[in-house]
TIKOLZA-331434 format. One line per field, with one value per residue (C-alpha): x, y, z; residue in three letters; residue number from 1; chain. Coordinates in nm, 2 decimals, always signed. Layout:
<sites>
u	X / ...
v	Y / ...
w	Z / ...
residu	Ala / ...
num	NUM / ...
chaine	A / ...
</sites>
This chain:
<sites>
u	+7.18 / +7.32 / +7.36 / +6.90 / +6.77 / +7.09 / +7.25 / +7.44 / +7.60 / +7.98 / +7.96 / +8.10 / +7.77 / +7.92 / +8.05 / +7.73 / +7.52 / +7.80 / +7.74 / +7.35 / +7.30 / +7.40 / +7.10 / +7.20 / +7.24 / +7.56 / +7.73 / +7.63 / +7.78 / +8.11 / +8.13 / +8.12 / +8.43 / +8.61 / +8.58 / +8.52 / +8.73 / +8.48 / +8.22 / +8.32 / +8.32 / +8.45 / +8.80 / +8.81 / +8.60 / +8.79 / +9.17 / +8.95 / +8.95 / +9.27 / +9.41 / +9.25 / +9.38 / +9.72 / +9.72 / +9.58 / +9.83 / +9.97 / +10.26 / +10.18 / +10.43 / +10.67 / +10.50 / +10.59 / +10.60 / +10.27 / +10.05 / +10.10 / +9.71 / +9.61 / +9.28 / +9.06 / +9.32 / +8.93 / +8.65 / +8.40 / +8.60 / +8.45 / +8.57 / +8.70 / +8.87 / +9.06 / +9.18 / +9.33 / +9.51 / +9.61 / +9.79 / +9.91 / +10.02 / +10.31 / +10.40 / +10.45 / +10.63 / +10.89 / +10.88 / +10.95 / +11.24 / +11.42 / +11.38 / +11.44 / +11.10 / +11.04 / +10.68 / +10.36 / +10.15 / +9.76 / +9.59 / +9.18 / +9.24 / +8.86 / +8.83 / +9.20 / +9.18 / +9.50 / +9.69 / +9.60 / +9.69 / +10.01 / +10.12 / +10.02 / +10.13 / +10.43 / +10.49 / +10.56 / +10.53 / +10.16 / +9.97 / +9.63 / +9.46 / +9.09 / +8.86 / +8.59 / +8.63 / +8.36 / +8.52 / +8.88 / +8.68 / +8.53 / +8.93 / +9.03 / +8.79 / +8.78 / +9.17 / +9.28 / +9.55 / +9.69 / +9.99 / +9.84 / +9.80 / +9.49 / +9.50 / +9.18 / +9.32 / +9.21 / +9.38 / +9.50 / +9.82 / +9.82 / +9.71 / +10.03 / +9.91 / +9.87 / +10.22 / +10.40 / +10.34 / +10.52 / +10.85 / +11.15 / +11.14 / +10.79 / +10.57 / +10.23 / +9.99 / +9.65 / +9.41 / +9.13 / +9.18 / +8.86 / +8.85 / +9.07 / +9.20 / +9.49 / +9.61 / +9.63 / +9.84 / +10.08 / +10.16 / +10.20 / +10.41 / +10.67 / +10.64 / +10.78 / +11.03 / +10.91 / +11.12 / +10.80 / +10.40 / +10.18 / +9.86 / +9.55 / +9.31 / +8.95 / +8.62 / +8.76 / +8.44 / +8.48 / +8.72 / +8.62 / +8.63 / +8.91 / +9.25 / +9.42 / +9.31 / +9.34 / +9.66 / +9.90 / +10.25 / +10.44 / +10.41 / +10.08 / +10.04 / +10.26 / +10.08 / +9.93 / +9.61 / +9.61 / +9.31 / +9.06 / +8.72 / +8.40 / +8.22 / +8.05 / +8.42 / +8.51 / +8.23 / +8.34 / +8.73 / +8.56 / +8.36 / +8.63 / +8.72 / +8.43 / +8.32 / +7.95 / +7.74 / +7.38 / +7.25 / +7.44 / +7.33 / +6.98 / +6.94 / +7.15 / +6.93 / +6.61 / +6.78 / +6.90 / +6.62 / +6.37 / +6.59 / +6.68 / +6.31 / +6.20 / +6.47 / +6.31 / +5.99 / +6.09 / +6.23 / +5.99 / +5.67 / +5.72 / +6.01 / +6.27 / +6.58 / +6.85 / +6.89 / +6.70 / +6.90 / +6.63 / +6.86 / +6.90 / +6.57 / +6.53 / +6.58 / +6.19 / +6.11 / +6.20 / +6.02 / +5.75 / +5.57 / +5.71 / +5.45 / +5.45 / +5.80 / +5.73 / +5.48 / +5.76 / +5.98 / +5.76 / +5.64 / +6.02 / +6.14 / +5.79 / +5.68 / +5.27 / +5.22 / +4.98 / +5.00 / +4.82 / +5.02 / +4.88 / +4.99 / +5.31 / +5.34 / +5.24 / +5.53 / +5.77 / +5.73 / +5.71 / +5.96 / +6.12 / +6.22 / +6.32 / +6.53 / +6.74 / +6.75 / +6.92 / +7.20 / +7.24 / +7.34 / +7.54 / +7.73 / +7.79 / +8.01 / +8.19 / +8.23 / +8.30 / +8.60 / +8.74 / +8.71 / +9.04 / +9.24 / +9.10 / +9.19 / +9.53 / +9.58 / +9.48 / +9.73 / +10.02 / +9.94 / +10.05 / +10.33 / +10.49 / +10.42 / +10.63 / +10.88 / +10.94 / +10.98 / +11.30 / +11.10 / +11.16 / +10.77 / +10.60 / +10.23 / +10.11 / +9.79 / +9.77 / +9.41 / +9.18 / +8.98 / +8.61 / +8.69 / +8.86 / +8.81 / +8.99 / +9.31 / +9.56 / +9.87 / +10.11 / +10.46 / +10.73 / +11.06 / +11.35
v	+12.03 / +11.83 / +12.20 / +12.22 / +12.48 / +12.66 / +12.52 / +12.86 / +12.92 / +12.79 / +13.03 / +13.40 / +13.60 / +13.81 / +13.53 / +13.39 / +13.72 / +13.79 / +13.46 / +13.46 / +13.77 / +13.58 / +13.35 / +13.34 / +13.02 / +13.08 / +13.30 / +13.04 / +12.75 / +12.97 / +13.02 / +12.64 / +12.61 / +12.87 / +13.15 / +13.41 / +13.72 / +13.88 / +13.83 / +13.81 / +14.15 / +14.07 / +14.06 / +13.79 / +13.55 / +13.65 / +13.58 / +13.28 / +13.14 / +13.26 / +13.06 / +12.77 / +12.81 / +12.85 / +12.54 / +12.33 / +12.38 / +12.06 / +12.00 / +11.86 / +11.58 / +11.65 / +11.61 / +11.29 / +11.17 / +11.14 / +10.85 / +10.62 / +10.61 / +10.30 / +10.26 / +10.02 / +10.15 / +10.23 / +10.04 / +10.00 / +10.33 / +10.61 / +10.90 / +10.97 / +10.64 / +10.71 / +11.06 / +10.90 / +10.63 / +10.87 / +11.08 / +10.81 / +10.53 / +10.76 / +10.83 / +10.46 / +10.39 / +10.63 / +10.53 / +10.18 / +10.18 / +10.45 / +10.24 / +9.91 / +9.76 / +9.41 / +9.41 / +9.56 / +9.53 / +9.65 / +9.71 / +9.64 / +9.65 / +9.51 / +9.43 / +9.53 / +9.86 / +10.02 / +9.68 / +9.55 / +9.90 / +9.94 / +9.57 / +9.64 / +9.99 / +9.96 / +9.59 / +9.58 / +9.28 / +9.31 / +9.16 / +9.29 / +9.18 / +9.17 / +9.03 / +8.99 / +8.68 / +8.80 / +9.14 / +8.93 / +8.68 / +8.98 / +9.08 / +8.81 / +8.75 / +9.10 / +9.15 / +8.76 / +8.86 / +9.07 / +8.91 / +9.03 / +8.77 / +8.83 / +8.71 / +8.65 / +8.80 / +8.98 / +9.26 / +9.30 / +9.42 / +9.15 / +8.85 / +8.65 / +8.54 / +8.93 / +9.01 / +8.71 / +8.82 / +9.15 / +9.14 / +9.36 / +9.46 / +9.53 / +9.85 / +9.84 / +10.11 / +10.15 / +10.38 / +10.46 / +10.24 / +10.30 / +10.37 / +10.09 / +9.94 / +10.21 / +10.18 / +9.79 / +9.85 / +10.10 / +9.92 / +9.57 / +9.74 / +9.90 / +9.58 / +9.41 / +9.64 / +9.69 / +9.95 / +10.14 / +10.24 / +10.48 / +10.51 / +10.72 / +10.68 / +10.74 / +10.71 / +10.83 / +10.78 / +10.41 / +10.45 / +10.41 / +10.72 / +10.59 / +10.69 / +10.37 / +10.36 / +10.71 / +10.80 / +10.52 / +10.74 / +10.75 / +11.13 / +11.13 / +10.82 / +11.03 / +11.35 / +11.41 / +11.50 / +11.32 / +11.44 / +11.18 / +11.28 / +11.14 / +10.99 / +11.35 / +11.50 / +11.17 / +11.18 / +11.56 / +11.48 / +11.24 / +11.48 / +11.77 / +11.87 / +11.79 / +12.03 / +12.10 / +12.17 / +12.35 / +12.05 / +11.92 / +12.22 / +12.23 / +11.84 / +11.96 / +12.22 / +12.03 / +11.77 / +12.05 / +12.18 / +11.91 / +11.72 / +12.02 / +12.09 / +11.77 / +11.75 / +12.05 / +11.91 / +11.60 / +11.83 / +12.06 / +11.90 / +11.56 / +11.55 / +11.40 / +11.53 / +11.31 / +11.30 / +11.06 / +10.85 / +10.86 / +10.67 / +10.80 / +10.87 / +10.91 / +11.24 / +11.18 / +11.23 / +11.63 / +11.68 / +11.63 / +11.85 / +11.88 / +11.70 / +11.41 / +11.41 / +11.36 / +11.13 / +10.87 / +10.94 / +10.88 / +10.59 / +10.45 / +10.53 / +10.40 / +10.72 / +10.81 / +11.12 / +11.40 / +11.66 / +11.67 / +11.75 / +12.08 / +12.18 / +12.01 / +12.23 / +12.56 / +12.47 / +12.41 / +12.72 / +12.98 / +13.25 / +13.15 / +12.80 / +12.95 / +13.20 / +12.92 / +12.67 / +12.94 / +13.03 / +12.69 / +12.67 / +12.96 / +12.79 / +12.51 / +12.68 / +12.74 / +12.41 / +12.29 / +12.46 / +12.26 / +11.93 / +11.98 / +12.04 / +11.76 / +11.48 / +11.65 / +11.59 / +11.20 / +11.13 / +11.37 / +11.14 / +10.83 / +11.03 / +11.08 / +10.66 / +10.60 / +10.83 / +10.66 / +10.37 / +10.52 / +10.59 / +10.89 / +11.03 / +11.28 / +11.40 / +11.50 / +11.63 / +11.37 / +11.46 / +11.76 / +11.78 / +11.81 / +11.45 / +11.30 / +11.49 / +11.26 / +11.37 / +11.30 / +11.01 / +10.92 / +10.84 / +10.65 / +10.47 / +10.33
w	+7.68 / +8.02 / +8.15 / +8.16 / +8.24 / +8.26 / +7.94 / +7.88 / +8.23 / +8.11 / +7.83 / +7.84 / +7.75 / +7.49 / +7.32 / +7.27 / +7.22 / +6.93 / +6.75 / +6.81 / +6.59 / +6.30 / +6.15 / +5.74 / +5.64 / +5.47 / +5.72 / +6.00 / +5.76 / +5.74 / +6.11 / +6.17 / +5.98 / +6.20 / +5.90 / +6.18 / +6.16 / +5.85 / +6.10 / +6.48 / +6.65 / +7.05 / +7.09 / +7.33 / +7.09 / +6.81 / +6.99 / +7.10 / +6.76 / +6.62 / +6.91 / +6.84 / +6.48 / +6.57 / +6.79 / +6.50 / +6.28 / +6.17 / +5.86 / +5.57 / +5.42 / +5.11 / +4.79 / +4.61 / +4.28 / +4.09 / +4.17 / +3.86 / +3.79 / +3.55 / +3.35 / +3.61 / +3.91 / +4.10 / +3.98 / +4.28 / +4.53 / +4.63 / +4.59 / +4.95 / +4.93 / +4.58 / +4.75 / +5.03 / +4.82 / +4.55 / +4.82 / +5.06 / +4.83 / +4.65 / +5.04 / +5.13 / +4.82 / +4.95 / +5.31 / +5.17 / +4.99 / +5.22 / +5.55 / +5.36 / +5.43 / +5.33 / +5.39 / +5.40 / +5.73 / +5.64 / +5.92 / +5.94 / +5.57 / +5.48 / +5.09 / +5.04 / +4.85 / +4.97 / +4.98 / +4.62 / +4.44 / +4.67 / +4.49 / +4.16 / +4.11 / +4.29 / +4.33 / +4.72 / +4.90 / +5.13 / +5.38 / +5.44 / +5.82 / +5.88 / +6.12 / +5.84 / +5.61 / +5.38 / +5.30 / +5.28 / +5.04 / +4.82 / +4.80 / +4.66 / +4.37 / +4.32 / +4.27 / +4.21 / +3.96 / +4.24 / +4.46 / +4.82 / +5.12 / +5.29 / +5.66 / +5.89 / +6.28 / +6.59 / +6.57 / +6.92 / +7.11 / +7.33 / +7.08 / +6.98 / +6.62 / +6.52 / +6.66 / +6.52 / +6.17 / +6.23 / +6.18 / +6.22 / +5.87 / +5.84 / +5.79 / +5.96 / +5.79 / +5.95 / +5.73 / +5.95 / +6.27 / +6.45 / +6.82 / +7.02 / +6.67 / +6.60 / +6.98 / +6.91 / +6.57 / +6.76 / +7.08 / +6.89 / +6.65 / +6.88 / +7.08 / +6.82 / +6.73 / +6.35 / +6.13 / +6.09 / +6.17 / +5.97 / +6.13 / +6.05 / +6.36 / +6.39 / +6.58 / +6.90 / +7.07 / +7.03 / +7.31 / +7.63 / +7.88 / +8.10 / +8.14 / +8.07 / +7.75 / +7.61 / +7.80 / +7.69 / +7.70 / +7.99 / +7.98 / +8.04 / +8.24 / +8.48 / +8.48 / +8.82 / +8.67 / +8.30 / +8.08 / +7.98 / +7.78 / +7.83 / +7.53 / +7.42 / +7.41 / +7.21 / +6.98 / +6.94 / +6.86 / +6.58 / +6.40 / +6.48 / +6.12 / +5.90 / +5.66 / +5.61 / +5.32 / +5.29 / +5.28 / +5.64 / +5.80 / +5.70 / +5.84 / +6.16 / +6.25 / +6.25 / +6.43 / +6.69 / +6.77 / +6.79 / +7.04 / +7.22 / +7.26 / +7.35 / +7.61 / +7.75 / +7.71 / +7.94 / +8.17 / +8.25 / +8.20 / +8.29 / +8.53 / +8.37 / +8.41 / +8.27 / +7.91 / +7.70 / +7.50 / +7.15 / +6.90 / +6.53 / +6.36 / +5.96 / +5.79 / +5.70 / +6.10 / +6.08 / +5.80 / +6.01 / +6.26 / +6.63 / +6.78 / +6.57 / +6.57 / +7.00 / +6.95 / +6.77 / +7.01 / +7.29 / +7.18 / +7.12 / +7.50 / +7.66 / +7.76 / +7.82 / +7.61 / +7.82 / +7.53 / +7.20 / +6.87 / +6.85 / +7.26 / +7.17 / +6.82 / +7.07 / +7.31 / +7.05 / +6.90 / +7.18 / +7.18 / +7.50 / +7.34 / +6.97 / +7.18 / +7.40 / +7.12 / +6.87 / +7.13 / +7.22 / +6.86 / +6.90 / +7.17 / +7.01 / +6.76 / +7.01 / +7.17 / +6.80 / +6.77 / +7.04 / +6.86 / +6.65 / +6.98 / +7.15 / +6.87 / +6.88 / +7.21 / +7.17 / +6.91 / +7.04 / +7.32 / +7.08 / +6.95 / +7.27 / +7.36 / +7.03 / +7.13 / +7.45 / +7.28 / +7.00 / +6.71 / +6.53 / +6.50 / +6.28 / +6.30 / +5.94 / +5.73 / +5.46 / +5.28 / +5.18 / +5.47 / +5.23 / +5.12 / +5.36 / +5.73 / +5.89 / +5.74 / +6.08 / +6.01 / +6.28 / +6.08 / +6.29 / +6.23 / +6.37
residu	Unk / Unk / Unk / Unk / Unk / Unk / Unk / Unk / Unk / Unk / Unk / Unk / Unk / Unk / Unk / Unk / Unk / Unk / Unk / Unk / Unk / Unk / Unk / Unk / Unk / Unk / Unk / Unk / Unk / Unk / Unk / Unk / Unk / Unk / Unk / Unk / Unk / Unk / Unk / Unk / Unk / Unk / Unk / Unk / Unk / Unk / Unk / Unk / Unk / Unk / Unk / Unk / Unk / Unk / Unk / Unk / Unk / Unk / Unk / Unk / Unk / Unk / Unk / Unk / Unk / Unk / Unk / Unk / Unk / Unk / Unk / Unk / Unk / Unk / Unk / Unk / Unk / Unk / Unk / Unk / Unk / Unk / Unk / Unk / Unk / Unk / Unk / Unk / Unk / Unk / Unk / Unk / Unk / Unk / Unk / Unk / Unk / Unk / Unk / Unk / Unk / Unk / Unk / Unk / Unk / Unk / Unk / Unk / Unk / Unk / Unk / Unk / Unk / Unk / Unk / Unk / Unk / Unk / Unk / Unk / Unk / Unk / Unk / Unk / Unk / Unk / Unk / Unk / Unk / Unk / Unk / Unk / Unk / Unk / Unk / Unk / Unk / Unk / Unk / Unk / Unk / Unk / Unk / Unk / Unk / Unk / Unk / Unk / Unk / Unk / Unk / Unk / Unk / Unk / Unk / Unk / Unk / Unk / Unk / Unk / Unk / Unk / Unk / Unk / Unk / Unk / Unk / Unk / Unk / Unk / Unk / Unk / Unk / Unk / Unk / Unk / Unk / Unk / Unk / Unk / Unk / Unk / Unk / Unk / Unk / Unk / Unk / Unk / Unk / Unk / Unk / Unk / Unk / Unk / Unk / Unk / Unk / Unk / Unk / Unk / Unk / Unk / Unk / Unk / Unk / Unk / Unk / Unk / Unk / Unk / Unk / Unk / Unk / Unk / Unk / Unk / Unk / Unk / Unk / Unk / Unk / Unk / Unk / Unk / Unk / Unk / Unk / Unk / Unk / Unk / Unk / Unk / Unk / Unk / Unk / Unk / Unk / Unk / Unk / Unk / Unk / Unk / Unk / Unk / Unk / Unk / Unk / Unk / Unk / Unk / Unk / Unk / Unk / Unk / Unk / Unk / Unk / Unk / Unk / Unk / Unk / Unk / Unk / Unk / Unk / Unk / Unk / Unk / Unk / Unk / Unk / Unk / Unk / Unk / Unk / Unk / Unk / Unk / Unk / Unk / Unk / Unk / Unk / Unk / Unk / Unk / Unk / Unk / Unk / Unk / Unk / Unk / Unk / Unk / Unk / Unk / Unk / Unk / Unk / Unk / Unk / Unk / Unk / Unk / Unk / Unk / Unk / Unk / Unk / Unk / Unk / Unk / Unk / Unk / Unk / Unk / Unk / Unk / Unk / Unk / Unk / Unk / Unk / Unk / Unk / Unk / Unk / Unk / Unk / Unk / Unk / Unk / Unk / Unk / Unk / Unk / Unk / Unk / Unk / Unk / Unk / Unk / Unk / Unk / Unk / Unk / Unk / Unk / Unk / Unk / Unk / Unk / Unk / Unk / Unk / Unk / Unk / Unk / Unk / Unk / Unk / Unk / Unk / Unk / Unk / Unk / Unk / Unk / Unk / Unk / Unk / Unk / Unk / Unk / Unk / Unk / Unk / Unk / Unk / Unk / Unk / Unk
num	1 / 2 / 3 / 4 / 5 / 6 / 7 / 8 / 9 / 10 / 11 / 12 / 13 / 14 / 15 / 16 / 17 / 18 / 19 / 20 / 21 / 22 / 23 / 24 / 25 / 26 / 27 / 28 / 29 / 30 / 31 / 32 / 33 / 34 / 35 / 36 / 37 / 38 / 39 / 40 / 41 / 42 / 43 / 44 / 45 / 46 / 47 / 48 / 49 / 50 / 51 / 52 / 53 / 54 / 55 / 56 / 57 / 58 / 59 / 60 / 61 / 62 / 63 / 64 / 65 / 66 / 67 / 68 / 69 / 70 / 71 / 72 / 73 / 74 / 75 / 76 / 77 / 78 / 79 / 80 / 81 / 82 / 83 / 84 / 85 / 86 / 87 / 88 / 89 / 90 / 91 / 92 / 93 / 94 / 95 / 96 / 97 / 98 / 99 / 100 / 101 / 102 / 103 / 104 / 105 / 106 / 107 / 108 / 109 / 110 / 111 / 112 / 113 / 114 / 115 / 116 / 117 / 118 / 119 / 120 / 121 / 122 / 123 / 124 / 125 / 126 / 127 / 128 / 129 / 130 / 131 / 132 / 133 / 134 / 135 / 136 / 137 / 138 / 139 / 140 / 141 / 142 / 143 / 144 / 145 / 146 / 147 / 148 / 149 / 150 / 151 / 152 / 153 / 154 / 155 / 156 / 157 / 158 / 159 / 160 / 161 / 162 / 163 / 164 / 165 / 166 / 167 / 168 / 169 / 170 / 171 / 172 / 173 / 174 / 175 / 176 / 177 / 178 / 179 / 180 / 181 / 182 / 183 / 184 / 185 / 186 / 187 / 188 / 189 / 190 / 191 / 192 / 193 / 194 / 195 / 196 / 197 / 198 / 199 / 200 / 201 / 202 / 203 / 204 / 205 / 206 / 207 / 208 / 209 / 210 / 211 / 212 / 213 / 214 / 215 / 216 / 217 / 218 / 219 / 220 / 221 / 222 / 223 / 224 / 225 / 226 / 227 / 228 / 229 / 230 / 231 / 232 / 233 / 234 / 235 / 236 / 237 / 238 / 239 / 240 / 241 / 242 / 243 / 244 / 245 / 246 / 247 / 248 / 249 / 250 / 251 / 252 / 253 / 254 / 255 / 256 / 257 / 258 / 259 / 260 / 261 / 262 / 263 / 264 / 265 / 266 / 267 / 268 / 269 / 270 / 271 / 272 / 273 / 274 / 275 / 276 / 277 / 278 / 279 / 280 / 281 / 282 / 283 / 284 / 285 / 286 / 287 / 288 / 289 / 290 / 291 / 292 / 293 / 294 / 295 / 296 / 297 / 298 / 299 / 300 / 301 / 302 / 303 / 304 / 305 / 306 / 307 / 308 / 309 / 310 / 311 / 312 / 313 / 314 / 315 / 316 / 317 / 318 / 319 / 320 / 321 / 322 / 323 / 324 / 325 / 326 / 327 / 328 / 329 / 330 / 331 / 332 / 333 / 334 / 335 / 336 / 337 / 338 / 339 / 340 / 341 / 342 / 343 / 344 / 345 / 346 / 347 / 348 / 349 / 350 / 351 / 352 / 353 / 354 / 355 / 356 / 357 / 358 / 359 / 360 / 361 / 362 / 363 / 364 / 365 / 366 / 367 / 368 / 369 / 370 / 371 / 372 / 373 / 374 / 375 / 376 / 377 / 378 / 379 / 380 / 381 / 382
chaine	A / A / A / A / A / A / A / A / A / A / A / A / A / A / A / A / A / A / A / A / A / A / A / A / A / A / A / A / A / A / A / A / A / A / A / A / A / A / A / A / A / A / A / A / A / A / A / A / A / A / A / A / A / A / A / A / A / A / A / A / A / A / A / A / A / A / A / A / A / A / A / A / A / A / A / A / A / A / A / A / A / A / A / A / A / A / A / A / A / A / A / A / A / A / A / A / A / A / A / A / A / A / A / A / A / A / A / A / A / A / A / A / A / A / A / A / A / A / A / A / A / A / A / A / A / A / A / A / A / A / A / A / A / A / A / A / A / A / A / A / A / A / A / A / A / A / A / A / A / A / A / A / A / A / A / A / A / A / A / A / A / A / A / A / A / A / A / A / A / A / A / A / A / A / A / A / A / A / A / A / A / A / A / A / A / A / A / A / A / A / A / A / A / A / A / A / A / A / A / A / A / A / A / A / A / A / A / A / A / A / A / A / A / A / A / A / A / A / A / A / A / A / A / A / A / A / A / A / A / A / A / A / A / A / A / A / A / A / A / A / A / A / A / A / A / A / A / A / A / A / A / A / A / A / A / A / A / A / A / A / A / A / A / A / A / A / A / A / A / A / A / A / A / A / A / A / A / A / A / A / A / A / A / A / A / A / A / A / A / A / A / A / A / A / A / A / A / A / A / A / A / A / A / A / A / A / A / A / A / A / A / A / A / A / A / A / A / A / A / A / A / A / A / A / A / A / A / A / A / A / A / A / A / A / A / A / A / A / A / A / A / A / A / A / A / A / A / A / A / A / A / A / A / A / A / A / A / A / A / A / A / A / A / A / A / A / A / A / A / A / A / A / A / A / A / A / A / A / A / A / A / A
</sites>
């Protein structure tokens, strides 16, 4: 959409041609989880993906013994949240006892999910960190019986109350670290020399688009032209392996194509180039028509309208704009499929800084991606 009015010029033409044929729901849901080869007829599109698919391949830990699953083990979890701490708490168990941990580090732990069931089911010694008391408050009358300490910290590399509770014989595990937070829990971690990290990160776009704080290893640091992404290849490292439904696709493709037409709009009739941040709007909003979907948004970013609903309807429905807007969605499965590689390259990125500093790293797929997408843990110990 940046690329307007050529928005298709980085694009091999084939490539999209290929993938613009295909307007069945279900066969365009299948191709934006990478299912292509029943479908995708030019060889350079197809090796295209099956690249892709070969560079995301990421191991999967050794299974571990069942998780020892009590009566009330998850009143008030979701389910996403009872996957991840069905699959991951057996794991630390292990981790603990074979690298003679003394103590549990959780990171941005909030109510104290993963902390309270890693003490009661498998009585080891935790400390959950958050910087909001009421969550930590909720934790403690919600799980009193429980033995967990719940600690109110910045989490931050460089603040000296964080890092003085680490100690050499401590485990820090950070289950979805947003943005800046898992860099924090890995550089005060090695800093202090702890026996081990697990760290699951997320919301890469919560990172800011400089070098210095996407490229911490000295590997890349070094490069003579280190990779940094901008806050749309962030945001698309973030939502890199989720899974869609009907219902996902249905919402994303009213979403699509009223702000790719309104983006054309403001371009071409009323001279505004730049893209027009319009903020997240209700589901409701695409129910409605095109034009009253404009006159909302207009109204939000202070713009005079010069159009009535029905000449805004007429423009949003002429062939020319149907055309672009479908192989704009066509291309965007193919920018998609870069998402995975991207998010890989952020946390090899972390691998390699942990490296550098003698711990002995492994990069695994912990969750089902359908319920937990963000299914990435970085495993390190001295």
């Amino acid at each position: 959409m940046l690329l307007y009015p050529d928005p298709l010029g980085a694009f091999p033409r084939d490539w999209i041609e290929d993938l613009a044929q295909f307007k069945n729901q279900e066969d365009v849901i299948k191709l934006s989880r990478k299912e292509v080869s029943p479908y995708i007829t030019t060889p350079s599109l197809l090796a295209f993906y099956q690249r892709i698919a070969e560079l995301c391949i990421v191991p999967s830990p050794d299974p571990e013994a069942p998780f020892p699953e009590q009566k009330n083990s998850f009143l008030y979890m979701i389910p996403k949240k009872q996957h991840e701490i069905k699959k991951l708490a057996p794991f630390v168990n292990e981790f603990y006892k074979n690298h003679e941990i003394k103590n549990i580090v959780d990171i941005g732990g909030g109510i104290g999910h993963l902390a309270q069931t890693l003490t009661s089911h498998y009585d080891l010694k935790t400390t959950t960190l958050d910087m909001d008391p009421v969550l930590q408050e909720t934790g403690r009358v919600r799980f009193k019986k429980n033995d967990v300490d719940y600690i109110h910290v910045k989490i931050d590399a460089n603040n000296e109350q964080f890092k003085s509770i680490l100690t050499t014989n401590s485990l820090t595990l950070g289950l979805h670290t947003c943005g800046p937070l898992a860099v924090h829990q890995i550089k005060a971690s090695s800093s202090q020399n702890i026996k081990g990290i697990i760290n699951f990160p997320c919301c890469y776009e919560k990172l800011l688009p400089f070098p210095e704080t996407q490229n911490i290893s000295k590997a890349a640091r070094n490069s003579k032209s280190p990779l940094v992404f901008n806050r749309f290849a962030l945001t698309l490292a973030t939502r890199a392996h989720r899974k869609m439904t009907d219902k996902d696709y249905e919402l994303k493709l009213k979403v699509k194509y009223y702000r790719y037409a309104i983006h054309f709009l403001l371009h071409d009739e009323y001279g505004i180039e730049s893209l027009s941040p319009l903020g997240n709007s209700t589901p409701a909003l695409y129910n409605e028509s095109f034009g009253s979907y404009v006159v909302q948004q207009f109204e939000r970013i202070k713009i005079d309208l010069k159009h009535t609903k029905e000449e805004l309807d007429h423009y949003f429905e002429t062939q020319n704009v149907q055309e672009l807007i479908w192989k704009m969605l066509s291309a965007d499965l193919i920018r998609n499929a870069f998402g995975r590689v991207m998010e890989l390259y952020i946390l090899l990125d972390r691998v390699l800084f942990l490296e550098e500093a003698g711990y002995k790293v492994q990069l695994l797929e912990f969750f089902e991606e359908p319920l937990s997408p963000r299914n990435l843990g970085i495993v390190a110990h001295l």
